[in-house]
C-alpha positions as a Markdown table, in Angstrom:
| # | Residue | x | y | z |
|---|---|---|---|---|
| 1 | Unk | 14.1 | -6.4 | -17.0 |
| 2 | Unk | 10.8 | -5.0 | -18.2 |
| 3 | Unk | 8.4 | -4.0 | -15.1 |
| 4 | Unk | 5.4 | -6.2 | -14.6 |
| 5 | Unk | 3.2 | -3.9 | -11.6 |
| 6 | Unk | 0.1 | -5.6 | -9.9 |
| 7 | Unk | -2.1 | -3.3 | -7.7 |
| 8 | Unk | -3.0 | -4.3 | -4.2 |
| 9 | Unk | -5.6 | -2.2 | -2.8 |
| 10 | Unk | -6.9 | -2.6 | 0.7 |
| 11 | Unk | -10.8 | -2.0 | 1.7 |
| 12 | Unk | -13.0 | -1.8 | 4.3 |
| 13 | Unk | -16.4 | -0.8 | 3.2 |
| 14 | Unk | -15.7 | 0.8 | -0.1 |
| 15 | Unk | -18.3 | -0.8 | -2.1 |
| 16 | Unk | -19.8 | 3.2 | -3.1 |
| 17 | Unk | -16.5 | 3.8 | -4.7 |
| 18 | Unk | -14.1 | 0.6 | -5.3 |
| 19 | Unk | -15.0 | 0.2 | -8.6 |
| 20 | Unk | -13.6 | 3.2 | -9.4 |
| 21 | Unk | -10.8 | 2.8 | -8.4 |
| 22 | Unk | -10.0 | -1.2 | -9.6 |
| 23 | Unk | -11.2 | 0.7 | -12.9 |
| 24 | Unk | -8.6 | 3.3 | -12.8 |
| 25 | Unk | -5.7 | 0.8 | -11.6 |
| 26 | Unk | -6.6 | -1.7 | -14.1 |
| 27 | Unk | -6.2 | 1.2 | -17.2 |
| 28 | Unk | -2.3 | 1.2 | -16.1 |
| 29 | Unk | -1.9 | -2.3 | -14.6 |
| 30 | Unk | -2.7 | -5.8 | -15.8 |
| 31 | Unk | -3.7 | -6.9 | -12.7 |
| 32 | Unk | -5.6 | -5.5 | -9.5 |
| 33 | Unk | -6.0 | -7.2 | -5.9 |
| 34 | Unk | -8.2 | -6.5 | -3.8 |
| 35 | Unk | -8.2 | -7.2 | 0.2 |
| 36 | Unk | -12.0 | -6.6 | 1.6 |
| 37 | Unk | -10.9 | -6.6 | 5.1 |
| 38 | Unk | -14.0 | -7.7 | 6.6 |
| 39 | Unk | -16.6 | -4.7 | 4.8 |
| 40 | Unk | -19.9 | -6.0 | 5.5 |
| 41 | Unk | -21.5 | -3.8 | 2.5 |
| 42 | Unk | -20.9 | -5.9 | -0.4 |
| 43 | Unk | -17.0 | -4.3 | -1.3 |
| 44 | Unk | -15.6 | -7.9 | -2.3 |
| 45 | Unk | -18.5 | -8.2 | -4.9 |
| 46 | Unk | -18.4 | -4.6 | -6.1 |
| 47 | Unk | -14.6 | -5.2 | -6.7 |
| 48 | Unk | -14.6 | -8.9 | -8.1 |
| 49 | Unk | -17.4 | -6.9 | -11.1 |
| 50 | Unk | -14.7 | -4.7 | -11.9 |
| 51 | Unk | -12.2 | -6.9 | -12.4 |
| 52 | Unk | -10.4 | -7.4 | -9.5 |
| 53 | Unk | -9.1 | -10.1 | -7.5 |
| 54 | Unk | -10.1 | -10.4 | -4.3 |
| 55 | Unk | -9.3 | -11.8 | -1.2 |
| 56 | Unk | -11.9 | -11.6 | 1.7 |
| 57 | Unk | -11.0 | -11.3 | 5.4 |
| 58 | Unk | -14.1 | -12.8 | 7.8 |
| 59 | Unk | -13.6 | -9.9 | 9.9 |
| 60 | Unk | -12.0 | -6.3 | 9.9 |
| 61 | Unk | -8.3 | -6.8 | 11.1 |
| 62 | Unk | -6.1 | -3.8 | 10.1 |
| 63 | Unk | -4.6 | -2.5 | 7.4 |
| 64 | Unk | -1.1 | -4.2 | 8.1 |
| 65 | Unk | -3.0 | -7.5 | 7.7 |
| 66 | Unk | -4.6 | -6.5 | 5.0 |
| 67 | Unk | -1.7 | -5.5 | 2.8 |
| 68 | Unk | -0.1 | -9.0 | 4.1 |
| 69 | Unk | -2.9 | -10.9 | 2.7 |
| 70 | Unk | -2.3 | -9.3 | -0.5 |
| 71 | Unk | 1.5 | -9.7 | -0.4 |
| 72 | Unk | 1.6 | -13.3 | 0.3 |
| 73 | Unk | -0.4 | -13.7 | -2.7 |
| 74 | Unk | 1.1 | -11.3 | -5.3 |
| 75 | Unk | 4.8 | -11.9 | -4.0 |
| 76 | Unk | 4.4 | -15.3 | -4.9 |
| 77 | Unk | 4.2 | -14.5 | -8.6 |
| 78 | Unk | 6.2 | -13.0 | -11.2 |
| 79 | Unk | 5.7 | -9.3 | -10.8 |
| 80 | Unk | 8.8 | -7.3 | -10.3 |
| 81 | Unk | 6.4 | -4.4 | -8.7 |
| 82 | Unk | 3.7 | -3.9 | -6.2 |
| 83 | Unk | 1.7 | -0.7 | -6.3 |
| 84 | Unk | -0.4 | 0.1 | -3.4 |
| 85 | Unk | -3.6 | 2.5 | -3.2 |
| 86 | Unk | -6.4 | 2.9 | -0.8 |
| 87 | Unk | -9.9 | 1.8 | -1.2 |
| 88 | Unk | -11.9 | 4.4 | -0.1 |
| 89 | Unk | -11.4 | 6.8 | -3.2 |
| 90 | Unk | -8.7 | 9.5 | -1.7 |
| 91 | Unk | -6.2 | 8.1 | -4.6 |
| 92 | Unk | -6.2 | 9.3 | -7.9 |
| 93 | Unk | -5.6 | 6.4 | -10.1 |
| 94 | Unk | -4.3 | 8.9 | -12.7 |
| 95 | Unk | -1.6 | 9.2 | -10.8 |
| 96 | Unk | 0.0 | 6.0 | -11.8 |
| 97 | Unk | 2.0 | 6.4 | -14.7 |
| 98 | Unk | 4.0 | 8.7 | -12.6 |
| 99 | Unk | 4.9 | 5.7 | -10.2 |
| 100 | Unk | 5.8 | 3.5 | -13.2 |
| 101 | Unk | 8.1 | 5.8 | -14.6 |
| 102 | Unk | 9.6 | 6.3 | -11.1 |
| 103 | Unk | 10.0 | 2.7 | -10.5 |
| 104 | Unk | 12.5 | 2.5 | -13.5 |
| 105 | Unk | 14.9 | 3.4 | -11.3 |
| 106 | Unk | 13.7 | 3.2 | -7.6 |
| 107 | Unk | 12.7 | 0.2 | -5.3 |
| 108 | Unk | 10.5 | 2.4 | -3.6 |
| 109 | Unk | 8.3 | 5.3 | -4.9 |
| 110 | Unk | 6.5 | 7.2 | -2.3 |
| 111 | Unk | 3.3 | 9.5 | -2.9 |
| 112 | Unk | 4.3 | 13.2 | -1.7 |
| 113 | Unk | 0.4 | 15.0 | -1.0 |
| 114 | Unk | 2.2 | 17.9 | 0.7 |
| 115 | Unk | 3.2 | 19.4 | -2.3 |
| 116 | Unk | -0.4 | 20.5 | -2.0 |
| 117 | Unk | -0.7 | 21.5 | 1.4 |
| 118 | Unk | -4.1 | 23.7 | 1.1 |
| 119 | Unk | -5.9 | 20.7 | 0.2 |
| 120 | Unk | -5.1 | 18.7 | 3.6 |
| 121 | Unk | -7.5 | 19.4 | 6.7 |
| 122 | Unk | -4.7 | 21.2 | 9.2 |
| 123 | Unk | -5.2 | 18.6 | 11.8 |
| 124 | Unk | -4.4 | 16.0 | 8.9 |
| 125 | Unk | -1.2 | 17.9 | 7.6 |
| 126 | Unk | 0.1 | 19.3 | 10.7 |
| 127 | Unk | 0.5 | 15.9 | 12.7 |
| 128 | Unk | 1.8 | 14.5 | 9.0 |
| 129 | Unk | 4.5 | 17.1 | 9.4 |
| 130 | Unk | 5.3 | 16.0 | 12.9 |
| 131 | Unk | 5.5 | 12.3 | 12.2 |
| 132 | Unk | 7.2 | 13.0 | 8.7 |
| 133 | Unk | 10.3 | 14.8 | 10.5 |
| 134 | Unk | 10.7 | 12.3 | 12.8 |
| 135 | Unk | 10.8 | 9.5 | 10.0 |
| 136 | Unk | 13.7 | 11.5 | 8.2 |
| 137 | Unk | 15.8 | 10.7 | 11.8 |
| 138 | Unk | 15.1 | 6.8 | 11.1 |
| 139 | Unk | 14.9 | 6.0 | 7.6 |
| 140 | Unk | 18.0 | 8.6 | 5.9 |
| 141 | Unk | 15.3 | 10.0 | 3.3 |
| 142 | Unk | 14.2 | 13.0 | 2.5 |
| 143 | Unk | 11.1 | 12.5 | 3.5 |
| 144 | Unk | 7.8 | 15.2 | 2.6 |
| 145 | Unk | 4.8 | 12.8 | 3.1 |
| 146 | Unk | 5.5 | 9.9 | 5.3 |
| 147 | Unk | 2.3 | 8.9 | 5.9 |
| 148 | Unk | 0.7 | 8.4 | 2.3 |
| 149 | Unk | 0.0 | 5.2 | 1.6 |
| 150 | Unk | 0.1 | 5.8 | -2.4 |
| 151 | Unk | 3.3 | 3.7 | -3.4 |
| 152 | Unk | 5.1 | 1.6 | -5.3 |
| 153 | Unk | 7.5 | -1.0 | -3.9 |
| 154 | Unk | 10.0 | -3.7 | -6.0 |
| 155 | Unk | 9.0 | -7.2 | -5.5 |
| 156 | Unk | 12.4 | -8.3 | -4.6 |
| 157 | Unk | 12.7 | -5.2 | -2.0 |
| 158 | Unk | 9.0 | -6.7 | -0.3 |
| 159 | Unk | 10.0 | -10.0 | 0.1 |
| 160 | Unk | 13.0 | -9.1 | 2.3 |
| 161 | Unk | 10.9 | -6.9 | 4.7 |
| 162 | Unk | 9.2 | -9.8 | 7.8 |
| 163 | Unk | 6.2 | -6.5 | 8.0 |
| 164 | Unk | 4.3 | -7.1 | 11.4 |
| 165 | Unk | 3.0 | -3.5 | 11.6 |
| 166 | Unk | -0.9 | -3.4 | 12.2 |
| 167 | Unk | -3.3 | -0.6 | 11.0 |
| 168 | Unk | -1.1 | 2.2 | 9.5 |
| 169 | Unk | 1.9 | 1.5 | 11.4 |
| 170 | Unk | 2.6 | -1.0 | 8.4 |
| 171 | Unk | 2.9 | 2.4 | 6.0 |
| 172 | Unk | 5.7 | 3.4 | 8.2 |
| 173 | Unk | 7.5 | 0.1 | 8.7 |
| 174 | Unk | 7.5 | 0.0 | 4.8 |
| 175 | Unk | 9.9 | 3.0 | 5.3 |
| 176 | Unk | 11.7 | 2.1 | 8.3 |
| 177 | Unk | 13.0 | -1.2 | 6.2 |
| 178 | Unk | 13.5 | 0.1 | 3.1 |
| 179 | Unk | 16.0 | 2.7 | 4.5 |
| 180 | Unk | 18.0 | -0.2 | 6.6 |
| 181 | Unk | 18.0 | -2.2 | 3.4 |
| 182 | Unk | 19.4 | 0.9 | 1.8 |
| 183 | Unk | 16.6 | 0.8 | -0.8 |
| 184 | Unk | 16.8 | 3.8 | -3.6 |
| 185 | Unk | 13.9 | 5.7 | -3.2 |
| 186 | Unk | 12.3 | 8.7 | -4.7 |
| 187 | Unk | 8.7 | 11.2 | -4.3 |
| 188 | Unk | 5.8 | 11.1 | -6.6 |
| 189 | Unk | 3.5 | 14.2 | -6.2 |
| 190 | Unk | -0.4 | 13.3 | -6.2 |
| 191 | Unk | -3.8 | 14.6 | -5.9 |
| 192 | Unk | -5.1 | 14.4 | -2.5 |
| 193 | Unk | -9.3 | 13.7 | -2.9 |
| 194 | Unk | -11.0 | 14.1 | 0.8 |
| 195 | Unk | -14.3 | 15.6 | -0.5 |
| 196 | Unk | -16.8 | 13.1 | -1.2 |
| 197 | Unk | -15.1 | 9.7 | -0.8 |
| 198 | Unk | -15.5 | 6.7 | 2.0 |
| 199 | Unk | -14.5 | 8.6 | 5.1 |
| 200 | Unk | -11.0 | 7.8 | 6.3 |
| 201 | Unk | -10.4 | 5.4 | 8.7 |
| 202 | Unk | -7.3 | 7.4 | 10.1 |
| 203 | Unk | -7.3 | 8.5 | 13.6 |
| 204 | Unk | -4.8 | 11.8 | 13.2 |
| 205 | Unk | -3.3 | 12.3 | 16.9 |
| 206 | Unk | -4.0 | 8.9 | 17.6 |
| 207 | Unk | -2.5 | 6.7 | 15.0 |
| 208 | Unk | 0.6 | 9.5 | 14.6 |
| 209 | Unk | 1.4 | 8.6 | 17.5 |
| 210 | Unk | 1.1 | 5.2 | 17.4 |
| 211 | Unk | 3.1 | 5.4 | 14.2 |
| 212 | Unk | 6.4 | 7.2 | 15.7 |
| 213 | Unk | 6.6 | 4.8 | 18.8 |
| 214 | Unk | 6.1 | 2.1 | 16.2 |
| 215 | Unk | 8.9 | 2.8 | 14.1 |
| 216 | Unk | 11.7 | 2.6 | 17.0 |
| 217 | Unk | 10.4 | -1.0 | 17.3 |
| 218 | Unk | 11.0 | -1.5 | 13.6 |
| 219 | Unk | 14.2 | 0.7 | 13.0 |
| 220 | Unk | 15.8 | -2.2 | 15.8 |
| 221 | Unk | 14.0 | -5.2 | 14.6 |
| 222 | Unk | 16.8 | -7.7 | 12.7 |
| 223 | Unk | 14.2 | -10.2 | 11.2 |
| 224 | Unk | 14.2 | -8.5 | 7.7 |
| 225 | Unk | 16.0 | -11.2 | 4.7 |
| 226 | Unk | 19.5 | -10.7 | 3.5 |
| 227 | Unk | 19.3 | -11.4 | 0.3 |
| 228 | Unk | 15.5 | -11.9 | -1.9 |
| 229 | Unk | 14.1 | -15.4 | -1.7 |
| 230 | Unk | 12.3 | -15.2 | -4.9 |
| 231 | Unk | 8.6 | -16.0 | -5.6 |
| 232 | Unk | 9.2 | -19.9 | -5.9 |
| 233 | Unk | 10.6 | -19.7 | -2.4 |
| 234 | Unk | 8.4 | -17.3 | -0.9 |
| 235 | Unk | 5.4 | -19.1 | -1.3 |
| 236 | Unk | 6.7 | -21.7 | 0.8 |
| 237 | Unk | 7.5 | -18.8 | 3.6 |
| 238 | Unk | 4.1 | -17.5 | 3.5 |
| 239 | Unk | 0.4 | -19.0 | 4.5 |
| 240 | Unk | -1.4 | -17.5 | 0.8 |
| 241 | Unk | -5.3 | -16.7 | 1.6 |
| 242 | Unk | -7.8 | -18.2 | -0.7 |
| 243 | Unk | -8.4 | -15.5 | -4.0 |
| 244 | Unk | -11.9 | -15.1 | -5.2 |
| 245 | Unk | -11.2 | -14.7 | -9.4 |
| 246 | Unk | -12.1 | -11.1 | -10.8 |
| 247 | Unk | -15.8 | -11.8 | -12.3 |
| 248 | Unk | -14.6 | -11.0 | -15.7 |
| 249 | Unk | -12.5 | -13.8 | -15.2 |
| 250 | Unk | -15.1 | -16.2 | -13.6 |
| 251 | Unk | -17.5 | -15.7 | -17.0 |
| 252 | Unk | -14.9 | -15.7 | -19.5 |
């Protein structure tokens, strides 16, 4: 089967640098979806004039819902993969061809920064590092970057996985899941951009933390699908948010 890849990109108060990025996505992808988790600076706007999708939260709830607003949506239709990239400009978007090729023949394609360690803040890669080694223990894979969220999942693979995870716990319950479900999975190396982008949202100590007691919860959790339900089904599992057409679309 010939991949068909939609972006979902998460944001909360990206409008200085979203268009970018739907820009970049949308030179590799054909479609790009946007969840402006509750910015109060005009990112759903900026996003929907670059051609984006968009779904709008009222208020800010979390990453985790975030990226679940966007699934219900795009897991529901007939792509066979999902790639996911932040908002706030610390993705490369020229990084994606090296997903696609990976997702030829992986389920899930995770973005290694580490290969790059000098560009991390040490508070950033060292408590990476921690929570990275004890990931390996839960998920079986060689893991080098556990917590990028840069990454590319198989449709069929997502709608299996009952995610829960709030905030960036959800990153690492991606993991957890795809290792019980014995998903293939394999490293892409990218640029890591922290100078002069939308500060980061991530608490280091804090949300590692928060992310390794998270993950026991989800390595024992049973609720994940036996087999995939496909996207006729799914949307009958799922509540779908209302989507806001790209602007390009809306004027057509």
């Amino acid at each position: 089967m010939t991949a068909s890849v939609a972006a979902l990109i998460p944001a909360f108060n990206c409008a200085a640098v979203i268009a970018a990025v739907v820009r970049g996505a949308r030179r590799f992808v054909p479609d790009v979806l946007v969840v402006d988790d509750g910015s109060g600076d005009g990112t759903a706007a900026v996003a929907r004039a670059a051609g984006a999708r968009v779904v709008v939260h009222d208020q800010n709830r979390g990453k985790g819902p975030a990226l679940r607003s966007g699934l219900a949506v795009l897991l529901g239709e007939q792509w066979t993969h999902v790639l996911m990239l932040d908002g706030d400009g610390q993705h490369d978007p020229e990084d994606i061809p090296g997903f696609l090729a990976a997702g030829e023949t992986v389920d899930l394609a995770l973005g290694n920064r580490l290969h790059r360690p000098e560009a991390i803040p040490a508070k950033r890669f060292w408590t990476n590092f921690i929570g990275t080694r004890a990931l390996e223990l839960m998920t079986g894979y060689p893991l080098e970057d556990s917590q990028c969220g840069f990454r590319l999942l198989a449709a069929p693979l997502l709608r299996r996985m009952s995610l829960v995870g709030n905030r960036y716990s959800v990153d690492t319950e991606m993991l957890v899941r795809s290792g019980k479900l014995r998903a293939r999975f394999a490293h892409v190396p990218v640029r890591v951009i922290y100078g002069g982008v939308t500060p980061s949202h991530f608490r280091p100590l804090r949300d590692t933390v928060h992310i390794v007691l998270s993950a026991v919860r989800f390595k024992v959790d049973e609720g994940d699908l036996r087999v995939d339900p496909g996207p006729d089904a799914w949307r009958h599992l799922v509540t779908v948010p209302t989507v806001l057409p790209s602007l390009l679309e809306a004027t057509a």
